[in-house]
Each structure stands twice: as structure tokens, then as C-alpha cells.
N, C-alpha and C positions, 0 to 999 in steps of 0.2 A: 533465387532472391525474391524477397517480397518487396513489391512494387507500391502496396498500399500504402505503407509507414515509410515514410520521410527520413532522412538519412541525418542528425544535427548531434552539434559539439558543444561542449559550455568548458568553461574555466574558472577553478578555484584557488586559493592560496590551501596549500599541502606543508606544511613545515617552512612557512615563509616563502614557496617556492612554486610559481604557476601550474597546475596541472589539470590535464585534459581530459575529459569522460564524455564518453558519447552516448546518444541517447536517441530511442525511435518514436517517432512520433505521430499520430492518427489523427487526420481532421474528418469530421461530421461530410460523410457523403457526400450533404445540398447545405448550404450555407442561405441564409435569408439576411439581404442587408436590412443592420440594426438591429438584430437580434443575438444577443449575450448565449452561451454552449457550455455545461459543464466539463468539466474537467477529472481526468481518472488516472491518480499516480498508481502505476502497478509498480510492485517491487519483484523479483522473482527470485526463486530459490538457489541451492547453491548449485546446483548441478550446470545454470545456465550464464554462470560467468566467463568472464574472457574479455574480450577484443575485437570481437567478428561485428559486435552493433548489429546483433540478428537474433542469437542462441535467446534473446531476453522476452523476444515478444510470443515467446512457446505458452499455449494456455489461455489463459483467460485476453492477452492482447490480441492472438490468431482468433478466435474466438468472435469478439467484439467486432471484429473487421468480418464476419460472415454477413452477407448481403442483409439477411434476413434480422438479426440483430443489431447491423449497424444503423437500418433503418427503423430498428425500436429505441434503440437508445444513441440517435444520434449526440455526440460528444467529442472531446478532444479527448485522446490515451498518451499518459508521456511513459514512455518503457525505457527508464535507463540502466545502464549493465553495470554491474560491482566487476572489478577487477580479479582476477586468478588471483586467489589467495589471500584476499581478502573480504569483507563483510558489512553488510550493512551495521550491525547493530555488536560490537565486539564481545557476544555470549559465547559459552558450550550449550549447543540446540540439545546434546544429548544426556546434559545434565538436570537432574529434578529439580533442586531449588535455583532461586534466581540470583543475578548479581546485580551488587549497587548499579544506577546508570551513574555513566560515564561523567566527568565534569564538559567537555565539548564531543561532538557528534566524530563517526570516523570519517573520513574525505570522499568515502562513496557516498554515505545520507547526504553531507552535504552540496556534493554535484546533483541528486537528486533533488532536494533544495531546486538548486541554482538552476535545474532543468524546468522547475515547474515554474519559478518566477519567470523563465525568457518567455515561456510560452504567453503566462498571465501579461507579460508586458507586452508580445509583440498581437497577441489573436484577442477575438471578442468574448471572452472567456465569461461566464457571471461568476462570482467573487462567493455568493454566498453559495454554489455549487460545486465543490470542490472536494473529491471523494479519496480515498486513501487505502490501497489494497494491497498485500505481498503474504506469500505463501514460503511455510518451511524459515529457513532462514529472512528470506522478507515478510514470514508473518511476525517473527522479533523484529525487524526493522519498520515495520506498518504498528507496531505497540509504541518502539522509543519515539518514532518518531510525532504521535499522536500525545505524546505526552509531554514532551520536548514541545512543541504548538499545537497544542489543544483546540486555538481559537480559531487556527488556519482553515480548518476542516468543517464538513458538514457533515461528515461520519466515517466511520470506518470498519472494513471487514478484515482482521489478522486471522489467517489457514495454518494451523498448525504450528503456531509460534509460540513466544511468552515475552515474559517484560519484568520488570522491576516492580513490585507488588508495592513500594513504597512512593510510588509515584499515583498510586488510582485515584489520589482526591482530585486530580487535574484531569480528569476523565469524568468524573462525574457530569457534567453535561454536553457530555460529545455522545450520541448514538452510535452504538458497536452491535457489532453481531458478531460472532467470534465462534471456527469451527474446526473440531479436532477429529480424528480416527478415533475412535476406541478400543483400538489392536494397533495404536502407532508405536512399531521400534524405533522410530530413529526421533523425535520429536517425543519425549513421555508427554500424556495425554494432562499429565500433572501439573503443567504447565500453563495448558490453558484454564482448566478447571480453578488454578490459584489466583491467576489474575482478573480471571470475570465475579470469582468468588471476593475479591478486594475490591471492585469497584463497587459492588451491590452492599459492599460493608459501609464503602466511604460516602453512600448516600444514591449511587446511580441503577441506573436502570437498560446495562447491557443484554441482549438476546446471546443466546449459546445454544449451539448444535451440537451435540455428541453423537457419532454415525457411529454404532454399534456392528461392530466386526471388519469396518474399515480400516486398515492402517494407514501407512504413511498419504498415501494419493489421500486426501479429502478434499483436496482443490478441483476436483475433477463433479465426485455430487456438487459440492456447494457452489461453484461458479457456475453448471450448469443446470442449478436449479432457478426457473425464473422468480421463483419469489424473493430468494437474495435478489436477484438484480434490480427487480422491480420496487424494492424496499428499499436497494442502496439509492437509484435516482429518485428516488420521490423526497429525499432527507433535502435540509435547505438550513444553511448558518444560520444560526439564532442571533438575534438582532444585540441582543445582552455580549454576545462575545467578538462582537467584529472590532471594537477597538480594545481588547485586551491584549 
């Protein structure tokens, strides 16, 4: 059992009807009173669903909690877990073209949601620090959900995902970095390359990694490459999108 991430629940309305999602949670090391801590939604892929409120924090959340990184980038982590058999963002990961988004989010994003506001309402979070990440299946739910609240965020890194290409003008002033395999079978790499290709059309100015002979793992370079990380905390909400 990992002892560093915090054990917490939240509750949503699910078809009219309460429902519970659990989620882990990472505080900064050393805390300084009066001093505001970003915040870092990981989404995780599909392999690490269930129940257990553990399988989710594999990766970049186990990771962040390494002595030596969490005292580089001290922050809060909320790691919440999608349910067996179901999904952050209701796509086929394995299909090339994308599908409309949805008219409402599925009730995993939005305990997700509801996990990151407990946090912002109960800890000293800064508001314009607030960073947005998920791999594989959570790299599609780190795209809808970036696009779905564009203004919430101060940037975001989707690993091997896609999104609704009809949605990129609501990205255009969000900073993305966006990173695929280039030998990815299970995630086509077409996916990523369509939607950083539509934001760049719809006027923005997203970064894209393409790791040549990698396949499905690219979460593994790119999360432990320090320049993603050190380029995702240094991003800060733009002042133009905090009340939109």
C-alpha cells in the first residue's frame, strides 16, 4: 500500500442517482503557511481501472512522489480511478478518425471534475496553476476534458490520446504539449498528429513529440523527460481566461 497518497471519495449525480469514485491524493512534502501549491490532474489509462483506489497512481503519480522530484516540483496530485468498464472520454482509442464530443461528460470525467474542485476548496491550491495530464485512454479524457474547460487549466500534456478535432478553436489559448509513439498499435499515432494539426490550424500554438520507434509506452520518455515537467510547472492561467 502506498502510504504517500491519501485515501478520498467524492460524489456525483449518475442518471439522477448518487455515485461514488474514489480518488488518491498527493500533498507537497513541506507546506509553507500562506503559500498558494499547484495542482496536477493525472488521468490514467485503461489498464489501471477498477476499485482498488491504488492501480491509478502507476506512473507519472508514483513517480512525482519520488523524494527527489517531489521536492522539485512540490504540488498537490489528484489521481482518480475510472471504473472497470468504463471511460473517461466515450471514444474507440483504436480507431483513426475521431468522434463528435459528447453533449455531457461520462460520470468518470466528472468525479474527476468533482475531485479536483474538493481539493481547490478544501487546500491552498493557486487557481492559476492548475495542470491537466492522462495517458492512453486518459490522453482522450486530458483532450475532452481541456476542451470541455479550456479556461480551468494552465496547460496540458494528452500521451497517446485524441479528441474531437472540431473542438480545437477552444484550445487555441491553452498551452499543450502533446506526445505519441510512432510505432503506436493500440492508440494510431493519427490521432494525435490530427488534433495538434487542428489546433495549429485554428490559430494555436501547441508543442508535439513524436518518438520515432516507440510504440504504445510513450508515457514512460515523456513523463520522464524533465523538460515536459519543467515546462508543464512553469505554465500559469492567463489572466484573459480566468473568468470565461
Amino acid at each position: 500500500m502506498n502510504t504517500v497518497y491519501e485515501e478520498h471519495s467524492v460524489s456525483v449525480l449518475e442518471h439522477g442517482e448518487p455515485a461514488r469514485f474514489r480518488y488518491r491524493l498527493l500533498r507537497p512534502a513541506q507546506s509553507e503557511p500562506g503559500k498558494t501549491y499547484p495542482l496536477l490532474l493525472f488521468l490514467h489509462g485503461a489498464g489501471e481501472r477498477g476499485s482498488d483506489n491504488l492501480a491509478q497512481i502507476k506512473y507519472l503519480p508514483t513517480w512525482l512522489a519520488e523524494p527527489e522530484l517531489r521536492d522539485r516540483y512540490p504540488c498537490f496530485v489528484v489521481a482518480p480511478q475510472c471504473r472497470a468498464d468504463h471511460r473517461w472520454a466515450p471514444f474507440d482509442w483504436s480507431d483513426k478518425k475521431s468522434s463528435p464530443l459528447a453533449i455531457e461528460p461520462t460520470g468518470d470525467l466528472a468525479a474527476a471534475v468533482a475531485a479536483v474542485d474538493a481539493v481547490v476548496a478544501a487546500e491552498p491550491i493557486d487557481p492559476d496553476r492548475i495542470y491537466l495530464t492522462g495517458l492512453s485512454m486518459g490522453g482522450y479524457g486530458a483532450w475532452e476534458l481541456a476542451a470541455r474547460t479550456p479556461h480551468r487549466f494552465a496547460a496540458v500534456a494528452p500521451i497517446c490520446g485524441g479528441g474531437d478535432e472540431a473542438q480545437a478553436a477552444k484550445l487555441v489559448g491553452l498551452p499543450i504539449w502533446c506526445f505519441h509513439g510512432g510505432d503506436d498499435k493500440v492508440v494510431p499515432v493519427e490521432r494525435s498528429r490530427s488534433m495538434v494539426a487542428a489546433v495549429k490550424a485554428a490559430g494555436g500554438m501547441p508543442k508535439y513529440t513524436e518518438l520515432p520507434g516507440v510504440g504504445h509506452d510513450s508515457w514512460t520518455p515523456a513523463y520522464r523527460n524533465s523538460d515536459l515537467l519543467d515546462w508543464l510547472f512553469r505554465q500559469r492561467r492567463l489572466a484573459a481566461t480566468r473568468d470565461e
